[in-house]
Each structure stands twice: as structure tokens, then as C-alpha cells.
PLY file of the C-alpha trace (Angstrom):
ply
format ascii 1.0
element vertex 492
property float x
property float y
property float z
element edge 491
property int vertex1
property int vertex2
end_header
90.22 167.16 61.46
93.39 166.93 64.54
90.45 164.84 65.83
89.24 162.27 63.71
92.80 161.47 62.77
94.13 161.07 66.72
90.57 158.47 66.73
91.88 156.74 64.08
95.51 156.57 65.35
93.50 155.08 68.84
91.59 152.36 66.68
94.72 151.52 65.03
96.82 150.86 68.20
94.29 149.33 69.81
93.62 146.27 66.36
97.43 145.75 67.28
97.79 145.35 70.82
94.67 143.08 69.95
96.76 141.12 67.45
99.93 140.91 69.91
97.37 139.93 72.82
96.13 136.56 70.81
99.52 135.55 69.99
100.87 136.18 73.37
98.14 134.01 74.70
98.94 131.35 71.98
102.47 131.52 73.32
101.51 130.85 77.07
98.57 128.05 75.34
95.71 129.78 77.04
93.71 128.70 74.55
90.28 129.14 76.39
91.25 133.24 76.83
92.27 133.67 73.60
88.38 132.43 72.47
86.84 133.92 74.66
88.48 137.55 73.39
87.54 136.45 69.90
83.85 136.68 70.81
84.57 140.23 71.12
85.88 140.72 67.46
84.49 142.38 65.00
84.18 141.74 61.21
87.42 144.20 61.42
89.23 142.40 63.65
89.14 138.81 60.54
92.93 140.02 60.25
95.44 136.88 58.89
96.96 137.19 62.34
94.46 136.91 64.21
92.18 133.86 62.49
96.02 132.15 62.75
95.83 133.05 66.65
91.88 131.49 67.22
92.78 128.62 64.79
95.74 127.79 66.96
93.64 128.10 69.85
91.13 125.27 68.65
93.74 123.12 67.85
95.18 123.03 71.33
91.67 122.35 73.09
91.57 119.18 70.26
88.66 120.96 68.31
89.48 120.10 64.69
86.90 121.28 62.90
87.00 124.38 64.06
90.57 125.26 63.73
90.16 124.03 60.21
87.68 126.47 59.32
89.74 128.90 60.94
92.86 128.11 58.86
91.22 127.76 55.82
90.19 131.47 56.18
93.96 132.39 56.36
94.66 130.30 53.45
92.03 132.53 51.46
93.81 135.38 51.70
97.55 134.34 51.72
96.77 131.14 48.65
100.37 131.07 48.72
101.31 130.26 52.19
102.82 127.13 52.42
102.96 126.63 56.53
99.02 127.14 56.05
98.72 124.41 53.67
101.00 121.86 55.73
98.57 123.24 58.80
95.68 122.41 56.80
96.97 119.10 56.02
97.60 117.89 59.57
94.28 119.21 60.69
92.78 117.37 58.08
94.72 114.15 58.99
93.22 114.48 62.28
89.58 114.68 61.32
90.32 111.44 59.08
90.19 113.32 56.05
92.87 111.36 53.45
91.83 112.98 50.52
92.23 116.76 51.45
95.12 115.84 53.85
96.59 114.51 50.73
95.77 117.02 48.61
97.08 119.96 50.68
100.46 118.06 51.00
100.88 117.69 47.38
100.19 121.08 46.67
103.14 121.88 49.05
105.24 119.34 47.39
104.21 120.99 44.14
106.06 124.43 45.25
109.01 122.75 47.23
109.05 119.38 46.23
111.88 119.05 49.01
109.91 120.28 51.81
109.90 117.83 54.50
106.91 117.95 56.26
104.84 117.45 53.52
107.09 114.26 52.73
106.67 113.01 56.18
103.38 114.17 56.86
102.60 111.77 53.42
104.35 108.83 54.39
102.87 108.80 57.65
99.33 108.96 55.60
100.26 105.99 53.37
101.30 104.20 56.49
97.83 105.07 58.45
96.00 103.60 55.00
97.77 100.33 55.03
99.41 101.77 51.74
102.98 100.83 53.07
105.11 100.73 49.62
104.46 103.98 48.96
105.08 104.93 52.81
108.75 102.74 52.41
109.23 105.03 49.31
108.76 108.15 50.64
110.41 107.33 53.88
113.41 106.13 51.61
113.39 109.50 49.44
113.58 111.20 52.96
116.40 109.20 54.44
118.59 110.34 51.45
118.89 113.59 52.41
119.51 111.98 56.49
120.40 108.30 56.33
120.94 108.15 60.29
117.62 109.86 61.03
115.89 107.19 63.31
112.77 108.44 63.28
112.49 107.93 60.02
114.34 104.17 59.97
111.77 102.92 62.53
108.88 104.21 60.66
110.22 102.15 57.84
110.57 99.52 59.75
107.04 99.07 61.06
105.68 99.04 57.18
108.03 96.58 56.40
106.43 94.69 59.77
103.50 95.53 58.90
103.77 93.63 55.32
105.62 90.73 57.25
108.53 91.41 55.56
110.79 90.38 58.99
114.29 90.61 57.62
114.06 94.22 56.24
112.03 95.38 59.15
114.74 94.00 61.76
117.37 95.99 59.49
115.57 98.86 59.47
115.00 98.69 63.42
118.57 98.54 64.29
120.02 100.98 62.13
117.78 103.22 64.29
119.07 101.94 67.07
121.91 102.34 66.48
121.51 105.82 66.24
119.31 105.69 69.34
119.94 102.98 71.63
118.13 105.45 74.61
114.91 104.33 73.12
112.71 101.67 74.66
110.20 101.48 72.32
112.59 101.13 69.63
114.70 98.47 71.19
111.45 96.50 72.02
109.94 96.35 68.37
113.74 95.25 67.45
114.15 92.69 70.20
110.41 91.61 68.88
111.08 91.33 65.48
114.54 89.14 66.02
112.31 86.64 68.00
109.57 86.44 65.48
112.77 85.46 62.60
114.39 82.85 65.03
117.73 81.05 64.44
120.97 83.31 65.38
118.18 86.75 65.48
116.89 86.06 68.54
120.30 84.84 70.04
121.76 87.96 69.14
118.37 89.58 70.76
119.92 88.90 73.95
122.35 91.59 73.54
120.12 94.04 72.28
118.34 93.16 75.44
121.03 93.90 77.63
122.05 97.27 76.02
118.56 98.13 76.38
118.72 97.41 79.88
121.56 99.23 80.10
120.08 102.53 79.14
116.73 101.77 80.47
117.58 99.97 84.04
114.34 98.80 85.66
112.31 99.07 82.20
109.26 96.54 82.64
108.26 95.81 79.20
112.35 95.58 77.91
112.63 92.93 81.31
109.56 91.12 79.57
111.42 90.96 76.25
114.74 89.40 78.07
112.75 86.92 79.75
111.02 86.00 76.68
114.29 86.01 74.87
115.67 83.92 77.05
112.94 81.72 77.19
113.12 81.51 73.43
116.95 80.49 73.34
116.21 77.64 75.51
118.04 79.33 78.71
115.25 77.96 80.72
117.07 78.95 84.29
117.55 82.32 83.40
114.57 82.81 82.17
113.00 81.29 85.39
115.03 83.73 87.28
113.92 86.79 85.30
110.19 86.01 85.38
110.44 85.12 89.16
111.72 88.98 89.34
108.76 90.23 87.46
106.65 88.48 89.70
108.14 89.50 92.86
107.83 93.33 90.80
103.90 92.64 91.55
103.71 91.78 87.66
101.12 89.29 87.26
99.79 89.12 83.94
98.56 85.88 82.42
101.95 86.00 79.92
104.41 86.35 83.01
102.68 83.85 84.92
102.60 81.66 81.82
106.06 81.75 80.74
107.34 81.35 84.56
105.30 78.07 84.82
106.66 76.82 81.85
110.19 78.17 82.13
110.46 76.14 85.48
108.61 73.01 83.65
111.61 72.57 81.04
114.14 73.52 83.64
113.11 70.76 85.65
111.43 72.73 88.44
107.85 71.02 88.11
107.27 71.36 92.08
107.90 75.29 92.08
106.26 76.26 87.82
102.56 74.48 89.73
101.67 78.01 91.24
102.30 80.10 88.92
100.67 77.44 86.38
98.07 77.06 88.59
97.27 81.50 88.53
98.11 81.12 84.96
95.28 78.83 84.38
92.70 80.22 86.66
93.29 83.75 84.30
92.47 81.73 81.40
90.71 77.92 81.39
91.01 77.72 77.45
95.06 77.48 77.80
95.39 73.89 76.33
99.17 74.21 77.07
99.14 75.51 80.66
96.70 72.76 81.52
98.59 70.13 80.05
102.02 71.13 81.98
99.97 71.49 84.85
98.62 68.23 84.87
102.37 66.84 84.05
103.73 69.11 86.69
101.33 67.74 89.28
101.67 64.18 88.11
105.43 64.05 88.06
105.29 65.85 91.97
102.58 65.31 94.73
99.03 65.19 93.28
99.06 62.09 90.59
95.33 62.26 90.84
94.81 65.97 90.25
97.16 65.58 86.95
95.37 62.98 86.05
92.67 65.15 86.44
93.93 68.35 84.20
95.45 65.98 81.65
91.49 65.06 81.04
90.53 68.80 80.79
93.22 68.94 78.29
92.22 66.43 76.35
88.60 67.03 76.67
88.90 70.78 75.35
91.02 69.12 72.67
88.20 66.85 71.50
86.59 69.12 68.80
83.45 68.47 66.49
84.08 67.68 62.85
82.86 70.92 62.25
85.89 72.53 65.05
88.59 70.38 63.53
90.09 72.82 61.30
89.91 75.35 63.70
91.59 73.83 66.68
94.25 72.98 64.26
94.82 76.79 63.47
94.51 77.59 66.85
97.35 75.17 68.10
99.29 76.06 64.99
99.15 79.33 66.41
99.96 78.41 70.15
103.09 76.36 69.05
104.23 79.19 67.19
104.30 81.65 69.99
106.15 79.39 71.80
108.67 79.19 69.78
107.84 75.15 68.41
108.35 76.42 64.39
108.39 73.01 63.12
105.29 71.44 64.80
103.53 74.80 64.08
104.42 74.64 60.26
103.22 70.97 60.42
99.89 71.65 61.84
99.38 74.96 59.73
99.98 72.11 56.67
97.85 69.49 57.97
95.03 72.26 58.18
95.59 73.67 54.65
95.83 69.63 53.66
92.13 69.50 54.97
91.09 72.84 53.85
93.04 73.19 50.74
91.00 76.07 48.94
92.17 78.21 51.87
95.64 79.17 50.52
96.24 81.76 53.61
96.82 78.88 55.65
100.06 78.44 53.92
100.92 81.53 54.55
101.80 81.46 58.22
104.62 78.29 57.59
107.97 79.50 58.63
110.34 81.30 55.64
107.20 82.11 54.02
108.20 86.14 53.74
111.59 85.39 53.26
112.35 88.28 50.63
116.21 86.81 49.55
117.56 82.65 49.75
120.45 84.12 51.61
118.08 85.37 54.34
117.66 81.50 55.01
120.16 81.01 58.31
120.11 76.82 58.29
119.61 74.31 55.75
116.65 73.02 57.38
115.21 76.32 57.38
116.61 76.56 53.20
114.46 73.67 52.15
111.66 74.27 54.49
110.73 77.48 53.57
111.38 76.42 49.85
108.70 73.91 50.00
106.27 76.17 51.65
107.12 79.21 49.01
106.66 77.10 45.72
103.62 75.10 46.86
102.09 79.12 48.53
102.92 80.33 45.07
101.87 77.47 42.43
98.58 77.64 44.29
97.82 81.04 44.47
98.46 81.25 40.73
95.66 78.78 40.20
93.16 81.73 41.63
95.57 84.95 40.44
92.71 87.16 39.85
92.34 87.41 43.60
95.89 88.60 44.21
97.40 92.25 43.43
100.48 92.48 41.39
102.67 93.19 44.00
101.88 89.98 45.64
103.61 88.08 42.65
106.69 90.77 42.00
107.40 90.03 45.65
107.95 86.36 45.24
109.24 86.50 41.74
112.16 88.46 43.45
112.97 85.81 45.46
112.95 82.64 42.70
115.17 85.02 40.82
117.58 85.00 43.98
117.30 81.75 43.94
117.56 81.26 40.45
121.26 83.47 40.65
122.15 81.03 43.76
121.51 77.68 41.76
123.73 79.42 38.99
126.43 80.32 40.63
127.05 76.96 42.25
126.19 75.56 38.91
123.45 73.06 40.65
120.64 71.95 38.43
118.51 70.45 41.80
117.31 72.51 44.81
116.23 69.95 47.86
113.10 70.71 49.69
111.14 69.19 52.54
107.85 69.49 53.53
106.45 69.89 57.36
105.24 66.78 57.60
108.85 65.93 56.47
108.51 64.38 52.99
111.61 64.94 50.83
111.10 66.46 47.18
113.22 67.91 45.08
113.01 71.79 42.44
114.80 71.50 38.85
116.38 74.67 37.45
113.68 74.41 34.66
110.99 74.12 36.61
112.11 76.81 38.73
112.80 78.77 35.46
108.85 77.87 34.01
107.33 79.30 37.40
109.55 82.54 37.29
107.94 82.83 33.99
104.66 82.98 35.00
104.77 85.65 37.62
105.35 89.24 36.48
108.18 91.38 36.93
108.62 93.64 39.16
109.10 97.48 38.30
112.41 98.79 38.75
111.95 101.18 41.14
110.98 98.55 43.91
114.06 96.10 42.60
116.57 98.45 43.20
114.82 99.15 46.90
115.14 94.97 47.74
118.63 95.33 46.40
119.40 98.19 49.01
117.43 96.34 51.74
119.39 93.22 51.04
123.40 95.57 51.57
121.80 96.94 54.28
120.57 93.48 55.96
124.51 92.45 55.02
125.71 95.22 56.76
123.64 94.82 59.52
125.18 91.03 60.03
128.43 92.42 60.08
127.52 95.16 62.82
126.32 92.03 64.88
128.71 89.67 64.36
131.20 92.26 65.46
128.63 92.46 68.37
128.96 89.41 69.09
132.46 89.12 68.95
133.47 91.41 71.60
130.95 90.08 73.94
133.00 87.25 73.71
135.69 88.99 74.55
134.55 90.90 77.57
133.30 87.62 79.08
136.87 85.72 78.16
0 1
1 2
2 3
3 4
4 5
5 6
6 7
7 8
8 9
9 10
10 11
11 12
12 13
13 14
14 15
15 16
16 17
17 18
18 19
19 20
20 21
21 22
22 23
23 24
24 25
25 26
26 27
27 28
28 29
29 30
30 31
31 32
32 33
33 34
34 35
35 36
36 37
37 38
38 39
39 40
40 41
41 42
42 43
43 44
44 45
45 46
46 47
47 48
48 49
49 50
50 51
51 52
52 53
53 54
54 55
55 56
56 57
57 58
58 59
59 60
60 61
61 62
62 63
63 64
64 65
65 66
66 67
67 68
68 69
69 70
70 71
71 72
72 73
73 74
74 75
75 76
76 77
77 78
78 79
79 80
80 81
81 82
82 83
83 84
84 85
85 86
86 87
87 88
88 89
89 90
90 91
91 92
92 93
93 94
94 95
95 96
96 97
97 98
98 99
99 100
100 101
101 102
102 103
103 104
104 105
105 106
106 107
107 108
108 109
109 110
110 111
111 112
112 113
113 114
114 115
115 116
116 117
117 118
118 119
119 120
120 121
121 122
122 123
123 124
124 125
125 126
126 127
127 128
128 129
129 130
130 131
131 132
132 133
133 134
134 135
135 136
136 137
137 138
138 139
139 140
140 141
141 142
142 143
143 144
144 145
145 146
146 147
147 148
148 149
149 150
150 151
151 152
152 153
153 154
154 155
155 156
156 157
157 158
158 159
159 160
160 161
161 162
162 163
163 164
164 165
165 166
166 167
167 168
168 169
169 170
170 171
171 172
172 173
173 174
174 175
175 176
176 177
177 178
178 179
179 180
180 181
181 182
182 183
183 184
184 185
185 186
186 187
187 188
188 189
189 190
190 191
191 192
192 193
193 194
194 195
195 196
196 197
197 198
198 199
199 200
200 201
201 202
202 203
203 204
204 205
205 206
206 207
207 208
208 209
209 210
210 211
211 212
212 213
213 214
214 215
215 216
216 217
217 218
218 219
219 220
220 221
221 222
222 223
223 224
224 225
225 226
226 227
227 228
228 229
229 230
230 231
231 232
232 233
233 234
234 235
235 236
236 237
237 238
238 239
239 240
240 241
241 242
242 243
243 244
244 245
245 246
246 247
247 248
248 249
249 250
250 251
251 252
252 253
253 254
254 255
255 256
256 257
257 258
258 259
259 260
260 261
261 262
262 263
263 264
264 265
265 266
266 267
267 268
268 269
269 270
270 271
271 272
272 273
273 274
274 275
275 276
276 277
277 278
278 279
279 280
280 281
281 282
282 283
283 284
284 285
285 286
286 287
287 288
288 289
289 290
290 291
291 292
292 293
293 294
294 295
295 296
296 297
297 298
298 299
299 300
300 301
301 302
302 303
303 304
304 305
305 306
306 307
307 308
308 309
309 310
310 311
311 312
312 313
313 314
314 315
315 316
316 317
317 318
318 319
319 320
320 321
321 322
322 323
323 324
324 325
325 326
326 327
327 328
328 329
329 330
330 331
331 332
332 333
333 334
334 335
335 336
336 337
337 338
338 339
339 340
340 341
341 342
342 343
343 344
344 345
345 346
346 347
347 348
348 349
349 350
350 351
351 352
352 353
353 354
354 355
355 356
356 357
357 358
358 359
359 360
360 361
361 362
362 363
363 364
364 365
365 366
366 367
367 368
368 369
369 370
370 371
371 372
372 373
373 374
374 375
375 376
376 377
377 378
378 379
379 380
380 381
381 382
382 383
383 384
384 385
385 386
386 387
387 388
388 389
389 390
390 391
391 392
392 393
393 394
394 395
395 396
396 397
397 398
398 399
399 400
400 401
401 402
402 403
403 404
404 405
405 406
406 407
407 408
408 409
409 410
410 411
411 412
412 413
413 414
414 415
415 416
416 417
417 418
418 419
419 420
420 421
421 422
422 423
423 424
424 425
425 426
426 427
427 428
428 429
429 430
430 431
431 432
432 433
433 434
434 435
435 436
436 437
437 438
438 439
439 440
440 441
441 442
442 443
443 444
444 445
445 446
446 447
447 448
448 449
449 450
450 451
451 452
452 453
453 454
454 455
455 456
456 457
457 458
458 459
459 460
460 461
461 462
462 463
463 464
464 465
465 466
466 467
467 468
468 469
469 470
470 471
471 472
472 473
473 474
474 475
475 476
476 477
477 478
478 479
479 480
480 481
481 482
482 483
483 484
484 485
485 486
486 487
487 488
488 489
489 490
490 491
């Protein structure tokens, strides 16, 4: 009997220091070691602990499958274990399995509907989907509980991007920069974002740029965003002297060597922007742009006839077939836009839609277009521009509704009923409006009341989240006005 009992007391120590051995492996993530002792198990051995341990173990050599099979064992015989089910979830988000990612999340939310990591986990799923509303809201039910969390802000910030909602996204970006200006990444998709909006954004990029640079000395992509920055504000010298850095750096992709040619083209330096024109073009022959300011550069320096010569391959590769018209149209739309020409991009995008007119999408990419607010709008110009271009995207794409989800027309519903407020308050009965191709037309207060009326409401829940973004886009302008203000003062 003294016997069998000191055997079991052996075989009991021993299933222990077993169970303390996989952990401890876990711990020092020698994964391979701790499978290789789980060959040796026996049916016995399928303790909680130690399925956790081999689980853990196939997650950290990237094998999915298996540590979900392994965790799902664990989950059988502890169904109430909520770090298994928010383990289950994220293994199954990184098979690409929504559903049960989703479901295992909820069932945690179901228990502690405050738990965090299934919030997160969730909004991240949403986001991954292209679902980004319902990312923003559960990203925004998060952030009440830490406003200043940046994490959190820029994750907002990219669905907002993501729906081309600009203004909310670039609020959302530096409020978490604000709370961590260390980040590259972060001040990139910020300093992006201002450029992409224009007017006083990107000038007031230039200092997000240099605190940036500040906390990130030497940073190659953040140098990038300067130059371009500058670039985009028309500081052609600076720019030129930036890129000419990032050249002598040894970087020499086709956007560098681009955007030095033509920063030294409209400073007036058409003798030293040939060569890097000249590499630029050599990376890429379809450039209509870089060949034409090559061919100017050359004819206004040394080589008339070899200008002569590019301005032909310009305007050769700008002869298009009927059947190319539209297209080249979109494509120099699009070429004009990324450098920073607005207007002659919005006028092109028109012409195209003019000749193409069933393809309302077209009208989509004109400037103001995902404006969410009429006080967004930083210049009159801008006001009536993107006016025109909202009313005509939105009386046409009522014509073919069926094709468009609800939130499409709640979106821009919200922002005739800003305007709508805006026209009331400075008791005007006439809103002026100009096309791209610069025809002048006018929007009555009825008119604008009639094509409120035909686009639904939007729910309540997502009103009240415009609202916020709008105070927090206020704030924001205060934040970089005061900015603004003592960079003024250091330089005075």
C-alpha cells in the first residue's frame, strides 16, 4: 500500500514539473522545445495548462490553425474563460475568419460589455472589412473612457481617411499627435492629410513638419513630406534645397527626382532641374509633365532643338484615340491634382464627366466634394466651388438612388442642412456657386430646402458624432492658430 501511494505521489510531481516546464519555455519563447515535449504527452498530460502552453507555442512559430485547435480545447473545459475567448478571437482574425472572430468578441462583450480588447479587437475588424462607421463608433465608445489615447485617435483617423472624409481625419490625426508628437508615422499621415485639404492645412503642415523633424532628426520619409510641403506652398527654393539634400542622401526615387526637377523649373533654375528631369524621365517615359518641363527647360537653356524635340513626345503621347479621350482626361485630372493644380484638375475631372455624364464618380474627385460642414470651406472660391460640385454630385446621383446606400445620402443631407442653418442665420435667400469651367450660377433657399427633402435623414446616433467631429475640428483650429502664432513670435 506505502508503495503504490509513494508511485502515485512520483506521477503527480512529475505532471507538474511537466506543467511548470511548458510555461517556463513559453516564457523564454522556445516555442520549438516546448512541441517537441508535447509529442511526449499522454492523453493525461490534455491538462488546461498545458494545451494553453502548446497553443501559445503555435502561435509564436505563426501556425494559426494549430494554436486554434489548441485553444479551443481549453475553452471546452473552462466555457467561461474570457482571456480564451479574446485568444480565440485574435487567432481567428489571423486566419481571416470575420465571422468567428466576431463572434468570440461579442460573447466577451456579452459578459463585460466594458472589456477593452474585445472593443478594440472589433473595431479593428470593422476597419479590416471596409465597415468604417461602425469602426469610428466603437473607436469613439472607447475614447470615452481615454479621450487622449492616440492609438485609438489615429485609428479613427484612418477610417475617416479611408471614407475621404479629410477634415475629421486631419482632426483626429493631430489630437494624437498631440499626445504623441515622437511618432513618425503619425506625423506623416497628418502632414499627408493637411496637403490633400489645401488652403491654410498644408501651410500650417509646415510646422507639423518641423516638430516632426524635431523629434525625428534625419527621418527620410518626414524630409520627403517637408519637401513636398514646401513644394506645395509654392516655396519653390526651399523646396529645391530640401530635395537636393535627399538626393545627395543617395535618395533617388522617381518622386524625389521629379519634384527636384520641377521645384528648380518654377524657381527659375531650368539649367540645374534638366538632370534630375532628365533621370526622372528615363524612370518613367509616360510622365507627360516631366517631359514637357524638360523640353521647356532645355528650350529656355542650351539645347532648343532637343526641347523641341521632348515638347513633340509630349504632345504626341497626348494625342489619344477617340476611344482614349476620356481616359487621358482622368489621367491628367489626376496628375494636376497631385501637383497641387486643384482648379485645372476640377476642370478636367468636369470636362470628362461632361463627356461621360452617366459616370457620376467622376464628379466625385472635384475639390470640396467630402466637405462634411460649409464652415469647413477656408476661401470663397473654394465656398462656391465645392457648392457647385456637391449639388450637381448629389441631384445626379438621386436620378440612379437605388445604386447608392443610405449613408451615402445622410452624409450629404448633413451638410445642405449646415448650409441651410448658414443661409439662415445671415438671413440670405441666394447661395453663389461657380462651376470649374467657371460659369456663375446661383442656389435659392427653396431649392436648397426641396433637395434636403429628398434625401433621408440621418439617424441620430451618427448626427450627434458630426456634431462632435465638427467642436473638435474647431478646437483643433484654435490649437493651430495658437501654433501659428508663436511661431511668429519666435521668428520676430
Amino acid at each position: 500500500m506505502k508503495k503504490l501511494l509513494l508511485l502515485f505521489c512520483c506521477f503527480t510531481l512529475t505532471g507538474a514539473a511537466q506543467e511548470i516546464s511548458l510555461q517556463e519555455l513559453v516564457g523564454q519563447r522556445k516555442y520549438k522545445e516546448v512541441l517537441e515535449q508535447a509529442e511526449t504527452l499522454s492523453a493525461t498530460d490534455s491538462t488546461y495548462t498545458n494545451l494553453q502552453a502548446i497553443g501559445q507555442a503555435y502561435e509564436g512559430l505563426l501556425r494559426y490553425p494549430e494554436a486554434y485547435r489548441h485553444y479551443s480545447m481549453c475553452l471546452q473545459m473552462d466555457t467561461t474563460n474570457v482571456d480564451m475567448r479574446n485568444t480565440l478571437g485574435r487567432m481567428a482574425v489571423n486566419m481571416g475568419r470575420a465571422k468567428d472572430a466576431e463572434h468570440y468578441f461579442n460573447s466577451v462583450l456579452q459578459v463585460d460589455t466594458a472589456n477593452f480588447y474585445a472593443n478594440y479587437q472589433i473595431a479593428r475588424l470593422h476597419q479590416q472589412l471596409g465597415e468604417y462607421e461602425a469602426a469610428i463608433e466603437k473607436y469613439e465608445f472607447l475614447l470615452m473612457n481615454d479621450e487622449t489615447n492616440p492609438v485609438l485617435l489615429r485609428s479613427m483617423g484612418d477610417c475617416y481617411t479611408q471614407m475621404g472624409d479629410l477634415q475629421p481625419a486631419e482632426a483626429c490625426y493631430h489630437l494624437a499627435y498631440q499626445y504623441n508628437k515622437e511618432n513618425a508615422s503619425l506625423a506623416s499621415a497628418l502632414i499627408n492629410t493637411m496637403l490633400r485639404i489645401g488652403g491654410e492645412s498644408a501651410h500650417f503642415a509646415l510646422t507639423v513638419c518641423d516638430t516632426a523633424l524635431y523629434y525625428n532628426p534625419n527621418n527620410r520619409q518626414l524630409e520627403r513630406n517637408k519637401a513636398m510641403t514646401l513644394y506645395m506652398n509654392k516655396l519653390y527654393p526651399e523646396a529645391d534645397s530640401l530635395y537636393t539634400q535627399l538626393l545627395v542622401e543617395g535618395d533617388s526615387t522617381f518622386l524625389t527626382l521629379k519634384y527636384a526637377g520641377v521645384s528648380r523649373y518654377y524657381a527659375g533654375q531650368f539649367m540645374n532641374a534638366i538632370e534630375p528631369l532628365q533621370e526622372a524621365y528615363a524612370a518613367d517615359t509616360t510622365q507627360i509633365d516631366v517631359c514637357l518641363l524638360l523640353g521647356s527647360s532645355l528650350g529656355k537653356t542650351y539645347d532648343r532643338k532637343m526641347g523641341h524635340a521632348f515638347l513633340d513626345k509630349a504632345e504626341k503621347n497626348m494625342e489619344a484615340l477617340p476611344i482614349y479621350v476620356r481616359q487621358l482626361l482622368k489621367f491628367r485630372a489626376e496628375t494636376f491634382r497631385k501637383d497641387g493644380n486643384i482648379a485645372e484638375s476640377d476642370r478636367l475631372y468636369y470636362k470628362a464627366w461632361q463627356e461621360e455624364p452617366e459616370n457620376i464618380a467622376l464628379l466625385s474627385h472635384l475639390s470640396g466634394i467630402n466637405v462634411s460642414r460649409i464652415e469647413y470651406y477656408q476661401s470663397d472660391v473654394s465656398r462656391k466651388k465645392g457648392l457647385f460640385a456637391r449639388v450637381l454630385y448629389v441631384r445626379e446621383a438621386l436620378k440612379v438612388a437605388d445604386q447608392y446606400k443610405p449613408s451615402f445620402f445622410h452624409y450629404h443631407r448633413y451638410f445642405f442642412e449646415s448650409l441651410y442653418n448658414d443661409m439662415f442665420f445671415r438671413s440670405v435667400s441666394e447661395e453663389p456657386m461657380l462651376s470649374p469651367d467657371g460659369k456663375k450660377s446661383t442656389l435659392h433657399l427653396i431649392d436648397l430646402r426641396q433637395l434636403i427633402n429628398e434625401l433621408p435623414e440621418m439617424p441620430d446616433k451618427d448626427k450627434e458624432r458630426m456634431d462632435s467631429n465638427f467642436e473638435q475640428h474647431k478646437e483643433m483650429q484654435k490649437v493651430l492658430e495658437k501654433e501659428k502664432k508663436e511661431q511668429k513670435e519666435k521668428k520676430s
